[in-house]
Each structure stands twice: as C-alpha cells, then as structure tokens.
C-alpha positions as CSV (number, residue, x, y, z in Angstrom):
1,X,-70.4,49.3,-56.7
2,X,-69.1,46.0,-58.2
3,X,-65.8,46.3,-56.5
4,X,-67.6,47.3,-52.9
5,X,-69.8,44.1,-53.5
6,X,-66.2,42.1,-54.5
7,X,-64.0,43.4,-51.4
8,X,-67.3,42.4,-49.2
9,X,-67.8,38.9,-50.6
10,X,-63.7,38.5,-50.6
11,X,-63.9,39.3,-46.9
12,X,-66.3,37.3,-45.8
13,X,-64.7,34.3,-47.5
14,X,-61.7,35.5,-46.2
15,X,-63.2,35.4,-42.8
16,X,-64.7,32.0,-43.2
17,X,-61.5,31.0,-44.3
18,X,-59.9,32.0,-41.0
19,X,-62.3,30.6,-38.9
20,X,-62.2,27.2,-40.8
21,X,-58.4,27.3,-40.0
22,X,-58.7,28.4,-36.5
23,X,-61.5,25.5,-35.9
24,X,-58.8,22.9,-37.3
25,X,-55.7,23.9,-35.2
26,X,-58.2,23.8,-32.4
27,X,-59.0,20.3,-33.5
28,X,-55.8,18.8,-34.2
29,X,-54.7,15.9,-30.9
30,X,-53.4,17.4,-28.0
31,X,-50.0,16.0,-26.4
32,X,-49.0,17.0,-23.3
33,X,-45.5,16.1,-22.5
34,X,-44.3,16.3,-18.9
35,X,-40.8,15.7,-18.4
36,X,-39.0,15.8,-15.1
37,X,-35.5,16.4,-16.6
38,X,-34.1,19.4,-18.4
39,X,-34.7,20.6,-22.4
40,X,-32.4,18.2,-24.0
41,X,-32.0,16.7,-26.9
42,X,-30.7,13.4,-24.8
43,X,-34.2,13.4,-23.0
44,X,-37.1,11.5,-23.4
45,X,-39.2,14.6,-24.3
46,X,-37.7,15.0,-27.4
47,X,-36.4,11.2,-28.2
48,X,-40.5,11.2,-28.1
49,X,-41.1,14.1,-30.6
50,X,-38.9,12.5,-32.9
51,X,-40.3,9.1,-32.4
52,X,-43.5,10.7,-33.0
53,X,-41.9,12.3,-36.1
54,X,-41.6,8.8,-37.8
55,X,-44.9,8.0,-37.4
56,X,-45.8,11.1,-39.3
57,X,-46.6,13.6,-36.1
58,X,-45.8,16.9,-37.0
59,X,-46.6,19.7,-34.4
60,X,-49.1,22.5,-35.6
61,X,-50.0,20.4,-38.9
62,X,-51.7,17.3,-37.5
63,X,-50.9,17.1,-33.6
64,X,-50.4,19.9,-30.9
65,X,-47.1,19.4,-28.5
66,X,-47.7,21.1,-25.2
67,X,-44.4,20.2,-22.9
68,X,-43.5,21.4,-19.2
69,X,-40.0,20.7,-18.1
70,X,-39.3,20.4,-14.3
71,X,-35.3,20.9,-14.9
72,X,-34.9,17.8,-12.6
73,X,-36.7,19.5,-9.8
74,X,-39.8,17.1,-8.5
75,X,-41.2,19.3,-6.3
76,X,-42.4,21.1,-9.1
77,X,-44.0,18.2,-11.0
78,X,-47.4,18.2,-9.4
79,X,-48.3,22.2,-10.4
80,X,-47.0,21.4,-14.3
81,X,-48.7,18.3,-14.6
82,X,-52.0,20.7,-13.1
83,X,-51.0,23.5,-16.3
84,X,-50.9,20.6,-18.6
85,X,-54.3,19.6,-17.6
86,X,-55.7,22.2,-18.2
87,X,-55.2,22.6,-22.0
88,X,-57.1,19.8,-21.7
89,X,-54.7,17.4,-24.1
90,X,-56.3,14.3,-25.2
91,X,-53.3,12.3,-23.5
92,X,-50.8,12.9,-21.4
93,X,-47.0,11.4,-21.6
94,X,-44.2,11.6,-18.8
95,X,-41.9,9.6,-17.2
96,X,-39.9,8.6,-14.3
97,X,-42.5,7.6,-11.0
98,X,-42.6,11.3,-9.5
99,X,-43.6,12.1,-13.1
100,X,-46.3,9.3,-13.3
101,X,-48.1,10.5,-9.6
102,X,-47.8,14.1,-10.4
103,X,-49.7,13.1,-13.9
104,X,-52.2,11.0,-12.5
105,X,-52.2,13.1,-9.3
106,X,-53.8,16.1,-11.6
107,X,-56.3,14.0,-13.6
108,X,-58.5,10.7,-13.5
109,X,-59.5,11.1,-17.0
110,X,-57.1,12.1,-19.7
111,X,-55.0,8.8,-20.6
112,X,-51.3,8.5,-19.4
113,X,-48.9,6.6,-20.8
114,X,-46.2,6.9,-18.3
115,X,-43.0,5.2,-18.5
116,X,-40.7,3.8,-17.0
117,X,-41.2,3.5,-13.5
118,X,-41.3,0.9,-11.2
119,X,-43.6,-2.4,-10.9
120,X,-44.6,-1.4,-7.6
121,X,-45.9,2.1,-8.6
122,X,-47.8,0.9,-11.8
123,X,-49.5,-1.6,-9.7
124,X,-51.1,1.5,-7.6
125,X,-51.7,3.6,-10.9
126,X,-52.9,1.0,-13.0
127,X,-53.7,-1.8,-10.7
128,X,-52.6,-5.5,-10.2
129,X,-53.8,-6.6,-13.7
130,X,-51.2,-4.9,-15.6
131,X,-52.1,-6.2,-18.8
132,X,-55.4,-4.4,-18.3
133,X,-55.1,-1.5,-16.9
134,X,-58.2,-0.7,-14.8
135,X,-57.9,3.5,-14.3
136,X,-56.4,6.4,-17.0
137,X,-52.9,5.3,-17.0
138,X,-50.8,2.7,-19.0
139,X,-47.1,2.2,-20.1
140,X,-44.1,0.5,-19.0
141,X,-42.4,-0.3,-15.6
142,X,-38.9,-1.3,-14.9
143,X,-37.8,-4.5,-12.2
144,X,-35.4,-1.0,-10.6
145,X,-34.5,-4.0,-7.8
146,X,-33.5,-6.4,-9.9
147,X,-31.7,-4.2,-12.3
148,X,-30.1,-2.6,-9.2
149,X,-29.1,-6.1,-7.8
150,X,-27.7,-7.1,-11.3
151,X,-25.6,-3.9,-11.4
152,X,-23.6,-4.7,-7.6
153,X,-23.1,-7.9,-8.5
154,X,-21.3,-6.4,-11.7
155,X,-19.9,-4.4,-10.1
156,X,-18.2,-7.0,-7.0
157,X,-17.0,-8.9,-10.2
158,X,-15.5,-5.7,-11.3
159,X,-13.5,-4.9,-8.6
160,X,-13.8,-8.4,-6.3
161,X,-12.0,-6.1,-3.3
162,X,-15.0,-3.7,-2.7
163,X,-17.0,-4.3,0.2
164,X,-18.6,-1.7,1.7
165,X,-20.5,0.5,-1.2
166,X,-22.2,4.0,-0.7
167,X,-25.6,3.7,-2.6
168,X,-26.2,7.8,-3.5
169,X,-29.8,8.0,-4.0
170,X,-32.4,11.2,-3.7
171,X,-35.2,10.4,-0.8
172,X,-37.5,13.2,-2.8
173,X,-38.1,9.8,-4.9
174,X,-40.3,7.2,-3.6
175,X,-38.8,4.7,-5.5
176,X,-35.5,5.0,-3.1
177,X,-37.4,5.1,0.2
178,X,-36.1,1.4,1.4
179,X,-32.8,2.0,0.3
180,X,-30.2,0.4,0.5
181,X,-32.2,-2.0,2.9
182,X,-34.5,-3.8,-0.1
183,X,-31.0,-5.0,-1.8
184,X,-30.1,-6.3,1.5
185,X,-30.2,-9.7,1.2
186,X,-28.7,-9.8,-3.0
187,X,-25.8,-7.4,-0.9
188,X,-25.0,-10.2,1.8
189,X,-24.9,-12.6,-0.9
190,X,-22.4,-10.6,-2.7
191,X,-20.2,-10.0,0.9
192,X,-21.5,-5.8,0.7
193,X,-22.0,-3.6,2.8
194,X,-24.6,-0.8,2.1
195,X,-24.2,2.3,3.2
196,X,-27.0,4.9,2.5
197,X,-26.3,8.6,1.3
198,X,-29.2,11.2,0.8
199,X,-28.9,13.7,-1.5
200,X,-31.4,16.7,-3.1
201,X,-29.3,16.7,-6.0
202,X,-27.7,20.0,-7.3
203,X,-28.6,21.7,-4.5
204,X,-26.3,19.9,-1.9
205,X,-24.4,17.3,-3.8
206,X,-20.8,19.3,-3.2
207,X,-22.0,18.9,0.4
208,X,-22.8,15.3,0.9
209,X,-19.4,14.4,-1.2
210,X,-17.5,16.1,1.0
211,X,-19.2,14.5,4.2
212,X,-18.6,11.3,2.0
213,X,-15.1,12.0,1.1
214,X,-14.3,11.0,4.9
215,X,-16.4,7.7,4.9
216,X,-15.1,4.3,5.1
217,X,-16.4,3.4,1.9
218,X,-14.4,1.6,-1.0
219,X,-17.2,1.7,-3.9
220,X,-20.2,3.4,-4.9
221,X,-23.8,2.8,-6.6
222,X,-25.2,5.9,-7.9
223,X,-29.2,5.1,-8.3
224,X,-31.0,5.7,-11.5
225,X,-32.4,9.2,-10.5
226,X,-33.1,11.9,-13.1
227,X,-32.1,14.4,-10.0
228,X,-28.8,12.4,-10.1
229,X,-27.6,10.7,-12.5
230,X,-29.9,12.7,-15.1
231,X,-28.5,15.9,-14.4
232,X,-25.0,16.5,-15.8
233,X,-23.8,18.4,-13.7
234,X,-24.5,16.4,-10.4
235,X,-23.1,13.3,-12.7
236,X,-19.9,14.8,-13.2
237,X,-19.4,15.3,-9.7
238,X,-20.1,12.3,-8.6
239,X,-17.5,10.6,-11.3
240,X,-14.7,12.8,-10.2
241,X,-15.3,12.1,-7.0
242,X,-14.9,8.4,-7.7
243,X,-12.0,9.2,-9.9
244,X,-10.4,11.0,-7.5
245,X,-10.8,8.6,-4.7
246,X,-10.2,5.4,-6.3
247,X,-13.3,4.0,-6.1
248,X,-14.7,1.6,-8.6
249,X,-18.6,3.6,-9.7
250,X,-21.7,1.6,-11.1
251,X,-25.3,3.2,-12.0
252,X,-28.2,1.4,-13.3
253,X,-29.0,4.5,-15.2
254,X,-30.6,4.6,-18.7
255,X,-28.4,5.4,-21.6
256,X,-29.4,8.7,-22.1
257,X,-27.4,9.3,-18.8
258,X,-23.7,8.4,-20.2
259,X,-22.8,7.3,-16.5
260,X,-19.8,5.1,-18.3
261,X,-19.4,7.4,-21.4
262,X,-18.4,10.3,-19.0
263,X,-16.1,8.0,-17.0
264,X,-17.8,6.0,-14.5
265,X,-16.8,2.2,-14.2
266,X,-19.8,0.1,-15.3
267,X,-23.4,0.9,-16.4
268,X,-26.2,-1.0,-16.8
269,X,-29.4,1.4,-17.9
270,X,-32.5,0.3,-19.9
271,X,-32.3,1.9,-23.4
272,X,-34.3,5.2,-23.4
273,X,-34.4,5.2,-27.0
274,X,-36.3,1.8,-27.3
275,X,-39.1,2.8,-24.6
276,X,-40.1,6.2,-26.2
277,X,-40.3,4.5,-29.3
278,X,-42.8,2.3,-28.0
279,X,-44.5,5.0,-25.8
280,X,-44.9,6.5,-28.8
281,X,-46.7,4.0,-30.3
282,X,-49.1,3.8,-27.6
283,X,-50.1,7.9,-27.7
284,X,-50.6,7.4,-31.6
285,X,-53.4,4.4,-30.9
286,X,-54.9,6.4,-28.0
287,X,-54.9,9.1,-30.3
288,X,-56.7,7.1,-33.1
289,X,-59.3,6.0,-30.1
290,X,-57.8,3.1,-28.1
291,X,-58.5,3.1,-24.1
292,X,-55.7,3.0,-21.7
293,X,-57.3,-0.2,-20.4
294,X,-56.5,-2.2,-24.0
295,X,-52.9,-1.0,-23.7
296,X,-51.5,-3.6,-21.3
297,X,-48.4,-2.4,-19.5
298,X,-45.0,-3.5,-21.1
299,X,-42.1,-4.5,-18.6
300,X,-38.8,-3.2,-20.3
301,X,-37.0,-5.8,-20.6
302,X,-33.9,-4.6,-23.2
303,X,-31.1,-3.4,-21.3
304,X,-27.4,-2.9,-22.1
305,X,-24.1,-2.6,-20.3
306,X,-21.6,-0.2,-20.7
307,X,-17.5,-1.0,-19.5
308,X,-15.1,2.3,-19.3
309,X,-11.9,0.1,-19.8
310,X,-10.4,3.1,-19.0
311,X,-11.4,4.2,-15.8
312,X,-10.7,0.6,-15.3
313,X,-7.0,0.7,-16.3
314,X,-6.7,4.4,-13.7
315,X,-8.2,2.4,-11.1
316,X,-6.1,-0.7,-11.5
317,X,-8.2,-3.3,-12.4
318,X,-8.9,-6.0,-14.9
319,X,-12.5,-6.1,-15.9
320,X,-12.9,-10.3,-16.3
321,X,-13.4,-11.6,-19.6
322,X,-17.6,-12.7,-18.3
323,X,-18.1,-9.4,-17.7
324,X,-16.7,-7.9,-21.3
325,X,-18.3,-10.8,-23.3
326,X,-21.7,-9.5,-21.7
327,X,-21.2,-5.9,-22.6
328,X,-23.3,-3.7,-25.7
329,X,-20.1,-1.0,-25.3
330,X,-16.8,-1.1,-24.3
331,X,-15.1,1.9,-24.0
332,X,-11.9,2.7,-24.5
C-alpha cells in the first residue's frame, strides 16, 4: 500500500513537473525570423542568431526561433510572413523591402524590426518621423540611390572608357521600379549611359545574358537584389559573363554577397554583419518591453569597398591610386 501511495504521489509530481516545463517553453519570447534569401550561414538569418547568441539568446532555453526562408523567391514572402504570424511571436525580424511589406502586410500588431531597406519604404511603414516610428515596425533603411550613384561613379573612375552601362536589376522589387531612370541625372554627370535589363533571377538569368551578350554595352551595374546578387548561382553568372566579355562589373551589394571576392570589379555594400548586430539589439529591448515607436530608425551609414585587382589586371586596367586609398579590401 505504501508503495501504491509513493508511485501515485511520484506521478502526480511528475506530472506537475511536466506541465510546469511545458508552461515555460510556451512562455519563453517568440522570434520569428523571415528571410527572403536561402539557409546560409552568410545570411542575415543566422548572422542574427548568432548576434543574438552574444547577448545570451539561446533557442529552446530562454527564446523560441521560428524562421521561414523564401530561397530568394519574393513571391512567396507574403504566405510565410502570414505562417509566421500565426505562432503568434512576440516580434517579428526580416529584411530586404519585399521582406519588410510582406511582414507588415500580415500584421499591424506584432513589432518589426525590418532592415535594411530603403528610405522611401520606411517612410510608408513607419512614417515620415523616422525617429519615431508611428505603426509596428522600426529598423534601418539604406540611401540605395545614393549608394548606387557612389558605386557608377567608382566605377567610371575604374575604367574612365565605359560609357554605356547595363544596370541588371529584378522588377519583382519595388525598390528597382524607376530604374535606371532615378540615377539619371548622377549618370549624365558621369557621361553614362543607362540601359535597363529585367531579370526574375535564376529562373531566366541564362536568357537575359544571352539577349545581353549582343548589346552595345561596355559595363555593367548589378543592383543590390537578394534574387541577384544574393543568390550564388545567378552571381556567378553574371561575373563570368563580365569576365568573359570584358566588361568592367560594380554592385552596391552587401558583403555577405562577395560580388568582388568571386571576381567582380568593384563593390561597394553596407556591412551585413554590422546591421544584424544592431537589429539584434533592438528585438532583445522589444523583447524586455520597449515599443517599436521608442526605437527610432537608424540609417546605415558604415559601408565598405571592395577592389578585385585582379579582374582588374584581366581586364586591362589600372585602378587609380584615389580609388585604392578608399578601399576596406583589396584583393589580389
């Protein structure tokens, strides 16, 4: 009889015991993580996990990680940023502007720190007052134009010859939509000529080189698109295109895209690395209770340029001595 009454007691507590750890899992901070690129350890999903990581964020001991890759397809943003929802997370972080609409498309409520896109899109998320945020959603934008502009004119004193430049760019982004015609008027400056070419991404980038390869084009400007320049693939193509041609390349890509490592010209990208660090920041105080609306958007503003002295030396030129003095790699 004393054992009966010992297994019964020892069960219950058992029991209680259970419960009490199935009430804590169920109470630890929800993250959901929505990340229009691929799994990678390059990408800003996980450069966020491990940022999170310093702070002390471990996943299953005192936060829950919920993530959704879209494998740099954006149509399917909108229905993973809807799953996420639904777990109801207590904030929600993503990236790149189709990743900061599909986010805010699929909830009013849950805070969003979202980051980087550009001005012009945080302004309609966020509103005018950027450094108070006036809806769910916070982070950090990007000046894409200016970067863009920065990265032709690097790229004119790169190889002074070029003058008419194919700017690749995806037209699934919104961002792109008044391409090449918003860098108009830094282009005639500069003595370029734009010439816009669509592209989908994997799905059609062997076609629109080869349409390209007959183009009167002596340079191109691959846009800072996770469909393009994101996915490796589609990157590599692009750069032995250029390499094959003779054509001096430039992306304004961040450097988790290694544009220049892989062997395009010049790159000038906003360091990944830095902005997850800092997003991360932001999900740990809206975790510990802070409002989107006293997180005041950041403009990233800590960029670096990348020089392949080698493609340089295959495509015959000399990169000046302003442009090398400038650069945070050189490579060689």
């Amino acid at each position: 009889m004393n054992r009966r009454i010992f297994l019964v007691c020892w069960l219950c507590l058992a029991g209680i015991g259970w419960q009490a750890q199935a009430r804590g899992a169920a109470d630890l901070p929800r993250l959901a993580i929505l990340s229009p690129d691929p799994a990678s350890k390059r990408g800003g999903a996980f450069l966020l996990i491990e940022a999170l990581r310093e702070l002390g964020y471990v996943d299953g001991q005192n936060i829950r990680l919920d993530t959704r890759f879209a494998e740099n397809r954006l149509d399917l943003l909108p229905a993973l940023a809807a799953e996420l929802v639904n777990g109801q997370p207590d904030v929600i972080f993503t990236y790149n502007t189709a990743g900061a609409f599909a986010a805010a498309g699929a909830t009013r409520s849950i805070p969003i720190v979202a980051g980087p896109v550009a001005e012009e899109t945080m302004a309609q998320l966020a509103g005018n007052n950027l450094a108070r945020p006036v809806a769910n959603v916070t982070g950090f934008t990007t000046n894409a134009r200016g970067q863009d502009e920065k990265c032709l004119q690097l790229l004119k004193e790169a190889a002074p010859d070029a003058s008419r430049i194919a700017v690749l760019l995806t037209p699934d982004n919104p961002v792109w939509r008044d391409y090449p015609n918003a860098l108009k008027p830094a282009a005639d400056q500069l003595g370029l000529v734009l010439i816009r070419v669509e592209s989908h991404g994997a799905d059609d980038i062997d076609r629109v080189l080869g349409q390209l390869a007959s183009a009167a084009i002596d340079g191109l400007f691959l846009v800072g698109d996770s469909t393009l320049v994101g996915d490796p693939g589609v990157r590599a193509r692009v750069i032995a295109f250029a390499r094959d041609r003779r054509l001096p390349s430039a992306s304004a890509a961040t450097t988790a895209n290694a544009f220049a490592g892989d062997g395009g010209l010049l790159q000038l990208g906003w360091e990944l690395g830095y902005l997850v660090r800092r997003a991360a920041e932001y999900v740990d105080r809206i975790i510990h209770g802070a409002r989107p609306s006293e997180l005041p958007v950041e403009r990233q503003a800590k960029f670096q340029l990348l020089v392949n002295l080698n493609t340089a030396k295959a495509l015959g030129l000399t990169i000046p001595p302003s442009i090398l003095g400038r650069a945070d790699e050189v490579i060689e």
